[in-house]
C-alpha positions in Angstrom: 135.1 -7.6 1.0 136.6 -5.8 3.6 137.9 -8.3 5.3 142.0 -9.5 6.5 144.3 -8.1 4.2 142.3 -5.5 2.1 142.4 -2.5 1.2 145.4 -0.8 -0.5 149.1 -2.5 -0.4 152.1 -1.2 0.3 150.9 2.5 1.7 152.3 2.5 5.2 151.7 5.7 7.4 155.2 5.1 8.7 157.6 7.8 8.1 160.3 7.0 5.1 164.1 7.5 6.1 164.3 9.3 3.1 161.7 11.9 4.6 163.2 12.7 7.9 165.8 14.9 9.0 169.6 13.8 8.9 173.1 14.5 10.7 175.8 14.4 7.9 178.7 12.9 10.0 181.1 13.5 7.7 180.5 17.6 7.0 179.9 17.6 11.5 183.5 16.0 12.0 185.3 18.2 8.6 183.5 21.5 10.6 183.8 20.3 14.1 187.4 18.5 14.3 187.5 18.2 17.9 184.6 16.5 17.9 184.8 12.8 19.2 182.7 10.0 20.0 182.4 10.6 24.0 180.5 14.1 22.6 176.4 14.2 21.9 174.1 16.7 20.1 171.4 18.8 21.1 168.7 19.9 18.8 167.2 22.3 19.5 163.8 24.0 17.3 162.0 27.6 17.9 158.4 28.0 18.4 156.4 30.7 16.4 157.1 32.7 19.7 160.9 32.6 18.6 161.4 30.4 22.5 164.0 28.3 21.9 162.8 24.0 22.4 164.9 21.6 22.8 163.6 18.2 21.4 166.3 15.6 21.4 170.0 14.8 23.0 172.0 12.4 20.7 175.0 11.3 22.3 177.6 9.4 19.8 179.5 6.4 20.2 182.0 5.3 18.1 182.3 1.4 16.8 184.5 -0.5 15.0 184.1 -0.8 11.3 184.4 -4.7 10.5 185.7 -4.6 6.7 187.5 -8.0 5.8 189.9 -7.6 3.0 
């Protein structure tokens, strides 16, 4: 007991994609038109001191979509 491999399967402490925040391209493009992919995001958070933090740049870049018909 105790040893390689025990304990409990399939509980990982990793976070789920599910769980995490997302960017909806689609509604970001439909509400931002001039958008392009040259452009990148800031996001920003407040502390519980209302000070503006900002946490990540995302910068896009567009690719080719490879659909064979």
């Amino acid at each position: 007991m105790g040893g390689f491999g025990s304990g409990r399967w399939g509980v990982s402490r990793r976070p789920l994609a599910e769980t995490m925040r997302r960017i909806d391209l689609a509604r970001l493009i439909r509400d931002e038109p001039a958008i392009t992919d040259r452009h990148a995001l800031k996001v920003h958070c407040r502390r519980g001191d209302d000070t503006p933090v900002e946490i990540a740049t995302i910068y896009l870049e567009g690719t080719s979509n490879n659909v064979l018909i």
